[in-house]
C-alpha positions as CSV (number, residue, x, y, z in Angstrom):
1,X,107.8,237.7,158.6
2,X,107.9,238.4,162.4
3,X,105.1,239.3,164.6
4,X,104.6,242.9,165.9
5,X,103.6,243.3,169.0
6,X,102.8,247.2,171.0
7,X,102.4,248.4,174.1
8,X,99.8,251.0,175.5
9,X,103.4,253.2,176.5
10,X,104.2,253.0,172.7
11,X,100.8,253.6,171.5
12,X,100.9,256.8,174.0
13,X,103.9,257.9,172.6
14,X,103.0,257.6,169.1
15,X,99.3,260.2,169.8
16,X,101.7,262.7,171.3
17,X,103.5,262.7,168.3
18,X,101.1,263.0,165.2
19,X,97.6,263.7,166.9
20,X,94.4,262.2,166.9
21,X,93.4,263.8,164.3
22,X,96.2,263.4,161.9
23,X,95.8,263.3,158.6
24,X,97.9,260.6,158.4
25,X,96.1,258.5,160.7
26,X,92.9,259.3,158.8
27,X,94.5,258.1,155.4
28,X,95.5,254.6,157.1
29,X,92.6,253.9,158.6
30,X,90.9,254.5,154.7
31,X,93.3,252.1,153.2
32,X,93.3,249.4,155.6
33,X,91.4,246.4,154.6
34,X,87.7,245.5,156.0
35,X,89.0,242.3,156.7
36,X,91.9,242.4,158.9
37,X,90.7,243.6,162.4
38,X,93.0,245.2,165.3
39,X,91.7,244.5,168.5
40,X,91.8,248.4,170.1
41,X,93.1,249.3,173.7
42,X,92.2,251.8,175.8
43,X,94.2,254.2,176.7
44,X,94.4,254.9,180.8
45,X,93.7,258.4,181.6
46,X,93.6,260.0,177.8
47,X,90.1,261.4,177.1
48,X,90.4,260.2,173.4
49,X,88.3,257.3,171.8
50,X,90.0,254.1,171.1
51,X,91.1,253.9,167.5
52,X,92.4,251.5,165.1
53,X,96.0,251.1,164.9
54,X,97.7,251.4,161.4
55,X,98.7,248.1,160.2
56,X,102.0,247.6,159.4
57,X,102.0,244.7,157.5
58,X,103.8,243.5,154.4
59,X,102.7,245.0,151.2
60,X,102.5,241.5,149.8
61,X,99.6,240.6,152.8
62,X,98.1,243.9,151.6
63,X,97.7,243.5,148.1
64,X,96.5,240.3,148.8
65,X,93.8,241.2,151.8
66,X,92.6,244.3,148.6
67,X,91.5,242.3,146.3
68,X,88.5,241.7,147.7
69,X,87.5,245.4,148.2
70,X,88.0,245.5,144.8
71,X,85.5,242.7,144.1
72,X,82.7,244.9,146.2
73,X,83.6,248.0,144.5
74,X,82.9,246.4,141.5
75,X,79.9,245.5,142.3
76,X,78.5,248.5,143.3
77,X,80.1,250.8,141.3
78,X,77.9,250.6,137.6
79,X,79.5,249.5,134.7
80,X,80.3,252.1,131.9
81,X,79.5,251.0,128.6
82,X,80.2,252.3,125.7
83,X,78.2,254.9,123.6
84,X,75.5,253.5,121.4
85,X,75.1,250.3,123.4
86,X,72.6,250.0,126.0
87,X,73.1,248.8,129.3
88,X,72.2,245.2,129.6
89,X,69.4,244.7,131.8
90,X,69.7,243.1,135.4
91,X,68.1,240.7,137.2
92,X,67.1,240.5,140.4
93,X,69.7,239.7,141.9
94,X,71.8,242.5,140.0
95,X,73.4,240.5,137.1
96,X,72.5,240.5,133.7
97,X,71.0,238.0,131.9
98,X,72.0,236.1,129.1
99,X,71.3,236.9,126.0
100,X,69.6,232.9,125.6
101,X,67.2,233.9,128.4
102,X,66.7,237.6,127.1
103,X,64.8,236.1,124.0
104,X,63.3,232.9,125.4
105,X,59.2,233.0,124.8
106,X,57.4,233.3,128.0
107,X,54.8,230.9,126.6
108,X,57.5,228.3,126.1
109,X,58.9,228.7,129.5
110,X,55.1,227.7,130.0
111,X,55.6,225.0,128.0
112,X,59.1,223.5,129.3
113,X,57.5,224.2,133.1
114,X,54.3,221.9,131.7
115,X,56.8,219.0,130.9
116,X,59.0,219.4,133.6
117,X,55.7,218.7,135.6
118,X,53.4,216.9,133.6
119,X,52.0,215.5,136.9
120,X,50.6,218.9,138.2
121,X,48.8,219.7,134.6
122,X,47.8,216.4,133.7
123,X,43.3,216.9,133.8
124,X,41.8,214.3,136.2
125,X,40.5,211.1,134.6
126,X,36.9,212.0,135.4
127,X,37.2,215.2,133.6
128,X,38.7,213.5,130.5
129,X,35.5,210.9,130.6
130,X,33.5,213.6,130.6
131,X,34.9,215.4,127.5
132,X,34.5,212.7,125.2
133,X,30.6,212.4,124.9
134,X,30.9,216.2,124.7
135,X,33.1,216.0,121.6
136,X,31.8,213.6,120.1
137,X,28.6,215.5,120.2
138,X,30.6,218.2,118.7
139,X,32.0,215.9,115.8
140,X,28.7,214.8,114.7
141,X,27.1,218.2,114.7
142,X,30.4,219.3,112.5
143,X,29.6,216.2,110.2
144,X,25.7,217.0,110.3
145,X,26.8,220.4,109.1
146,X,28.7,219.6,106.3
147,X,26.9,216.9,104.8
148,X,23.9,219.6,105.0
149,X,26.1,222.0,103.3
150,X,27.1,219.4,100.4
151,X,23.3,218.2,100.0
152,X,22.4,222.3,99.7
153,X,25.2,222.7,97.2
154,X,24.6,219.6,95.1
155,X,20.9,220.7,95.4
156,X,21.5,224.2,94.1
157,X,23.4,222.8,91.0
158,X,21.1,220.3,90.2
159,X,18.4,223.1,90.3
160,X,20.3,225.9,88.1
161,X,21.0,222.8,85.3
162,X,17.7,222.1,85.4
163,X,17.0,225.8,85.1
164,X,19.3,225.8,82.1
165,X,17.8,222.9,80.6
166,X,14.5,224.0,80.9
167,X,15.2,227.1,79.6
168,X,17.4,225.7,76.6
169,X,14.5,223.4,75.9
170,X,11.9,226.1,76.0
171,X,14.1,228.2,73.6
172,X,14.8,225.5,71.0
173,X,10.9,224.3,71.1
174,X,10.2,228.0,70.4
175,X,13.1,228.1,68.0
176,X,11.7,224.8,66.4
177,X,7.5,225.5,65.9
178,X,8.8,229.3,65.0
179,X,10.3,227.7,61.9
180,X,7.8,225.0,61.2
181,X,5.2,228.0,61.3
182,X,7.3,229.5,59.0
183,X,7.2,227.0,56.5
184,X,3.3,226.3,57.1
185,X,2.9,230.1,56.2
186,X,5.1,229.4,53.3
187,X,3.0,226.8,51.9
188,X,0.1,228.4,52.2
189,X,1.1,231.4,50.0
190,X,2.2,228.6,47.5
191,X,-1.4,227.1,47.9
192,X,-3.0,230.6,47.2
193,X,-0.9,230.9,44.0
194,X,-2.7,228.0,42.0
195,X,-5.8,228.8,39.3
196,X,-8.3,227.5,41.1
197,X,-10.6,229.1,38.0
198,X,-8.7,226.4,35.3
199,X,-11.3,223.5,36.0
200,X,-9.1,220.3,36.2
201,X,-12.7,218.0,36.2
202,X,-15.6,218.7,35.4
203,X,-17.6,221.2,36.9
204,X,-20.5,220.2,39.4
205,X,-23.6,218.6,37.5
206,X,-21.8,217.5,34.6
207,X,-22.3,213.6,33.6
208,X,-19.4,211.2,33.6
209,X,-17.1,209.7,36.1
210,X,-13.2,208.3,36.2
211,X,-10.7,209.5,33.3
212,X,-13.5,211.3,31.0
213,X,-14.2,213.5,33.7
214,X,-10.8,215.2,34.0
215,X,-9.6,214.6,30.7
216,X,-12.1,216.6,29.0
217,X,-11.7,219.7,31.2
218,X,-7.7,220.0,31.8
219,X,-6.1,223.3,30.4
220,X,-2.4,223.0,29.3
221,X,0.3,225.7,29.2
222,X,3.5,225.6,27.2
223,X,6.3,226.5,29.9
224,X,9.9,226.4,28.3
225,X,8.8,223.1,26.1
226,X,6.7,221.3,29.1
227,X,3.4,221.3,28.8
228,X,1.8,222.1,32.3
229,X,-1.9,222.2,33.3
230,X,-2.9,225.9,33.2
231,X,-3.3,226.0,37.2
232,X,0.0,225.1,38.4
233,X,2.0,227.3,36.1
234,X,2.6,229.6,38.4
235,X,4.1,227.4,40.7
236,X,6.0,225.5,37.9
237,X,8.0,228.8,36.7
238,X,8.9,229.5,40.1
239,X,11.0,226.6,40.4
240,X,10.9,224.1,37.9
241,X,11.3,220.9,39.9
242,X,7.7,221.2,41.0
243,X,5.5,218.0,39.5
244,X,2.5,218.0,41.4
245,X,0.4,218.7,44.6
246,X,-0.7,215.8,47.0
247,X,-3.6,216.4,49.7
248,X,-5.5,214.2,52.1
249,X,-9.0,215.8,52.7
250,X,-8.9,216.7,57.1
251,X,-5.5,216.6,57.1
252,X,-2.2,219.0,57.4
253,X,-1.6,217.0,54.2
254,X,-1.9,219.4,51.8
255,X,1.5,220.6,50.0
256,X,3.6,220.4,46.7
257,X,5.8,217.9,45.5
258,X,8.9,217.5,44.4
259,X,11.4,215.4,41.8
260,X,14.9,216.0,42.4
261,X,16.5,212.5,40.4
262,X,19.9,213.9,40.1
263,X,20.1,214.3,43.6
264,X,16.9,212.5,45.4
265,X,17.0,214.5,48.7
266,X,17.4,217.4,47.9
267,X,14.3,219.1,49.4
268,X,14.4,216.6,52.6
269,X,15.7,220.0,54.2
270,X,14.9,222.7,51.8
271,X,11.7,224.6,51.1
272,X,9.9,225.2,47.9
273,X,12.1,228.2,47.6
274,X,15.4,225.8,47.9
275,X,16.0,227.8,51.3
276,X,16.9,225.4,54.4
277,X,14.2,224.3,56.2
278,X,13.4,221.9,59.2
279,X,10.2,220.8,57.3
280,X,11.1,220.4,53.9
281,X,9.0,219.6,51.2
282,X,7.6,216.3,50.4
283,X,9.7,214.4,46.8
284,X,9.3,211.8,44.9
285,X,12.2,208.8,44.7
286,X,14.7,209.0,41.9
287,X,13.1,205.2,41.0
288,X,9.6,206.4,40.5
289,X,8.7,208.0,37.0
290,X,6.2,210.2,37.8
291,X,5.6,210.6,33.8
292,X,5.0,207.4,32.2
293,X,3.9,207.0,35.2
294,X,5.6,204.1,36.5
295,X,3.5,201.0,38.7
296,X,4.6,202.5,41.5
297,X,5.5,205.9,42.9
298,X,7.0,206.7,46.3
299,X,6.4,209.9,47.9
300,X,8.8,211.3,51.2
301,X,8.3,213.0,53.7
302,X,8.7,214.2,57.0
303,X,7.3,213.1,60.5
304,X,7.4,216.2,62.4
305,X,6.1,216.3,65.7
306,X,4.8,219.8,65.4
307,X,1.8,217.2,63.4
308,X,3.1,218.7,60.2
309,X,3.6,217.1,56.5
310,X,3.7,213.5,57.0
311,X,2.9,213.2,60.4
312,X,-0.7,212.3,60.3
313,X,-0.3,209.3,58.1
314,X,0.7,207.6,61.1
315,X,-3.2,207.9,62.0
316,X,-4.0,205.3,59.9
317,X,-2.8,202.3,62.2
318,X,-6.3,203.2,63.2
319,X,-9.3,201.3,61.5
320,X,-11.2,204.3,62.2
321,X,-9.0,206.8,61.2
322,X,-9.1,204.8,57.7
323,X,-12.6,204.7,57.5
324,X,-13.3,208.5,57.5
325,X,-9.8,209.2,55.2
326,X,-9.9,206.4,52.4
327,X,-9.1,209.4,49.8
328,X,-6.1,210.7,48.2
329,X,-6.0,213.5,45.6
330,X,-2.7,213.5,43.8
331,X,-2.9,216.5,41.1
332,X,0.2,216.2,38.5
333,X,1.6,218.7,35.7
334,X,0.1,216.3,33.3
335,X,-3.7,215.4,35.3
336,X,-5.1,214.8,38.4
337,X,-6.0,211.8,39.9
338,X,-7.8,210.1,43.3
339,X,-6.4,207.1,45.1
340,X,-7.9,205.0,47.7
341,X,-5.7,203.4,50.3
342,X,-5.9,199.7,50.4
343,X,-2.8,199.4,53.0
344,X,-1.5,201.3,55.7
345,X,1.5,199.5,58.0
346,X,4.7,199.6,60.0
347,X,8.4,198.2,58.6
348,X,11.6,198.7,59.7
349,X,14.8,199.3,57.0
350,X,17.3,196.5,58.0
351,X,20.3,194.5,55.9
352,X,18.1,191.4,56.4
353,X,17.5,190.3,52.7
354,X,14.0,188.3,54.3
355,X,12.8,192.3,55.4
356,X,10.2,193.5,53.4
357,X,11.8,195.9,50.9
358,X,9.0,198.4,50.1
359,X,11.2,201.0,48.9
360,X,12.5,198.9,46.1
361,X,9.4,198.4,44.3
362,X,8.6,200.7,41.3
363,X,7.9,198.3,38.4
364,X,6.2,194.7,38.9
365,X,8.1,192.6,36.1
366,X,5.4,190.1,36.8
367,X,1.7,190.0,37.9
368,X,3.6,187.5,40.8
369,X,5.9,190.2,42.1
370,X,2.9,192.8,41.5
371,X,0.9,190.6,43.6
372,X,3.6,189.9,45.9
373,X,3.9,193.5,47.1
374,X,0.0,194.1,47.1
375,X,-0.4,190.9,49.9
376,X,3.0,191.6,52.0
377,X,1.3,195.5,52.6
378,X,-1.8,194.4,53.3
379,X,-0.2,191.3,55.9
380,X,1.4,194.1,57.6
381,X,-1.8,196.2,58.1
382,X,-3.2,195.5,61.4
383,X,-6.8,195.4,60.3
384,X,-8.1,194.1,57.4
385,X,-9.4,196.4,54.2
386,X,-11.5,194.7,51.6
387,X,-10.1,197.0,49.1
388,X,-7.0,195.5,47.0
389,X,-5.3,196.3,43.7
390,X,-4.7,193.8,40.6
391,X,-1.4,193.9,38.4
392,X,-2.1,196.8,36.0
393,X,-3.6,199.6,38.6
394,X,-1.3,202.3,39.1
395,X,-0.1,202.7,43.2
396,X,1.2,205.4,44.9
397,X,3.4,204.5,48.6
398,X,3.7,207.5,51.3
399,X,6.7,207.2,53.5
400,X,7.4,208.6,56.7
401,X,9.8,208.1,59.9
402,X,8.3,206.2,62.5
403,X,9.7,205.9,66.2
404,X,8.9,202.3,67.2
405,X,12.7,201.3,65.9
406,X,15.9,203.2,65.0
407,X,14.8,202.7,61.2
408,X,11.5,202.0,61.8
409,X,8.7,203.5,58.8
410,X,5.6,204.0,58.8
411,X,4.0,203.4,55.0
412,X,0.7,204.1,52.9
413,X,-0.2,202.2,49.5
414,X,-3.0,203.7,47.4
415,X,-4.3,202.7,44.2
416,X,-5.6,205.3,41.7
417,X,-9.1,205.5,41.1
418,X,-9.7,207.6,37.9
C-alpha cells in the first residue's frame, strides 16, 4: 500500500466542508487506535485547535493496530460470570489466583519459606549449648516424676492387699475360734450330762485301793443289750459310738471318746453329734480293742492351735510339765481306770521300715516286742522317767499332729494303774 501524504490547503478544504464539530469527525477520532499517532498541523489564520486527522488506513492495519484495545478493555472491564458461581478472587495485581494457591496452608508456606532458608532460622550454636543442660534437667525431673508415680502406685497396691489380707485373716481367725468355741460349749453340755451321783469308786474314806476300789462301787445299765455304767448312759443313748471319757487333771483335756472301726476317722472332723466340726472328737484306732481290752490302745486327736483337745500333750517335752501331770483318768462303758505316763516323745510317720512304728503296736506277741516298744518310747523322751511298764500292764498311747516335720507326731504312753 502507498503512502498518503496532505497538505495544510487540503486539510483547509476538507473543515470547510464537514466542520469542526462533525459528527463524523468525532466518530473517527473514537475509533482510531491509541497507538498510531498523527503528527497535527496548524492551521494559518483559522481560530480552530489543531485536531487529529482521520486515518485512512487499510482495514487490515486497523484490525490489526485493535487488538490491543481490546486486550485493555478486557482488562478493565469485569468479567461476568455465571449465576451461582462466585467471582474468583484477585490478587494484587488484579488476577485471580489459582485454585493450588487458594488452599495452600499459610503455616506451610511458613514451613516451605523455613527450608527454602534454613540459614536465616537455623538457632545460633550458643543458644543450642545452652538448651541441653536445660532439657536435660527437664528429662530427669519427667523420669523423677514417674518413677515417684510407679513407687506410689505399687505402694498403694501393696497396701490395699495387705489390707485384704489382714482383713481375710482377721475374718477367718474369728471364723476359726467362733467354731472351736462352739464345740468347747458343745462338750461342756456333754460333760454336764454324766451322773456324777452313780459312784464309779469308792466314796471318800472308804478302805482299799487299785481294782477293788472301783469294782465294788460301778452301777451298770442295760442299753439295747450293752451293759453300760449307770453314769454315761445318757451319753451312750445319744449316740451309740461313745466308749468312754478321757481327762488329764489342769488340762483342756477333758472330752469323750470315740470308736468308729468301720470307718476309723470318722469323728476326726465331726462332733459328738456327727455334725462337721474343725475340732472333732478325740477316737480310738480301728486296731485297738477297747473291750478285751487289748495291750495297747491308741487314742487321736487333734492339735489345734486355739490350745484345744490334744494340744496340750505337746507340754510334756517338758520335765516339769510331767512332773505336776503324771495322771491320766480314762473312764470306759465297762470301768474306770488311772494311768501314769512313763513316756512322752516326738516321731515322724515315714516309709522308712528302720522308723519307729508306734502306731502299729496293739498286741505284744512277745515280752521282747512288749519290751521293745516300752525302751524305743522311753529312748525318744528327752528326759529320763524312772517309771516303766513290764509285759502284762495294760498301755494306753495319745497321738497328736506335731509341726517340727510334715508328718511329724507328737506321742504319750501311759500304763494303767488300777
Amino acid at each position: 500500500m502507498g503512502d498518503f501524504n496532505f497538505d495544510s490547503n487540503e486539510i483547509e478544504a476538507l473543515l470547510q466542508k464537514y466542520g469542526s464539530g462533525s459528527s463524523g469527525y468525532e466518530k473517527s477520532e473514537k475509533t482510531e487506535p491509541e497507538n498510531i499517532k498523527v503528527e497535527s498541523t496548524t492551521i494559518k489564520g483559522s481560530e480552530s485547535e489543531s485536531v487529529k486527522p482521520r486515518s485512512s488506513e487499510p482495514d487490515s492495519i486497523k484490525l490489526r493496530n485493535r487488538e490491543p484495545e481490546r486486550t485493555k478493555l478486557s482488562k478493565s472491564e469485569p468479567k461476568r460470570t455465571e449465576p451461582g458461581k462466585s467471582e474468583p478472587e484477585r490478587t494484587e495485581l488484579g488476577k485471580s489466583e489459582p485454585e493450588g494457591l487458594k488452599l495452600r496452608n499459610p503455616k506451610s508456606e511458613e514451613r516451605i519459606t523455613e527450608k527454602k532458608d534454613p540459614v536465616r532460622k537455623r538457632p545460633e550454636y550458643s543458644k543450642v549449648q545452652n538448651r541441653k543442660p536445660e532439657n536435660n534437667k527437664r528429662n530427669e525431673a519427667i523420669k523423677k516424676q514417674r518413677k515417684r508415680r510407679i513407687t506410689n502406685i505399687i505402694t498403694d497396691v501393696l497396701l490395699v492387699i495387705f489390707i485384704l489380707c489382714f482383713l481375710g485373716c482377721g475374718v477367718y481367725l474369728g471364723i476359726y475360734f467362733l467354731r472351736i468355741s462352739k464345740a468347747e460349749t458343745r462338750f461342756e453340755d456333754l460333760k454336764s450330762m454324766i451322773d456324777t451321783d452313780s459312784h464309779s469308786v469308792a466314796p471318800e474314806g472308804v478302805e482299799g485301793s487299785g481294782e477293788s476300789k472301783t469294782e465294788s462301787y460301778l452301777t451298770y445299765t442295760e442299753i439295747d443289750g450293752v451293759s453300760v455304767q449307770t453314769k454315761f448312759a445318757e451319753l451312750y443313748k445319744k449316740n451309740h459310738d461313745f466308749v468312754g471319757w478321757l481327762t488329764i487333771p489342769d488340762t483342756k483335756i477333758d472330752y469323750p471318746v470315740m470308736f468308729t472301726p468301720d470307718d476309723e476317722e470318722y469323728y476326726i472332723h465331726r462332733d459328738f453329734d456327727k455334725e462337721e466340726s474343725v475340732s472333732g472328737t478325740l477316737f480310738i484306732s480301728k486296731y485297738s480293742d477297747w473291750f478285751s481290752p487289748s495291750d495297747n490302745v491308741l487314742i487321736y486327736g487333734h492339735n489345734m492351735k486355739a490350745g484345744t483337745m490334744f494340744a496340750d500333750i505337746t507340754s510334756y517335752e517338758s520335765e516339769e510339765f510331767y512332773n505336776t501331770h503324771k495322771t491320766i483318768f480314762f473312764d470306759t462303758l465297762e470301768d474306770n481306770a488311772k494311768y501314769e505316763v512313763i513316756a512322752a516323745f516326738r516321731t515322724e510317720i515315714t516309709n522308712d521300715e528302720n522308723s519307729f512304728m508306734y502306731y502299729k503296736f496293739f498286741n505284744a506277741q512277745s515280752e521282747k516286742e512288749f519290751d521293745e516298744y516300752i525302751n524305743k518310747s522311753k529312748e525318744l523322751t528327752p528326759y529320763t522317767i524312772a517309771e516303766t511298764a513290764s509285759f502284762g500292764d495294760k498301755l494306753i498311747t495319745l497321738s497328736t499332729c506335731a509341726y517340727h516335720a510334715d508328718e511329724g507326731r507328737f506321742v504319750v504312753v501311759a500304763k494303767k494303774v488300777y
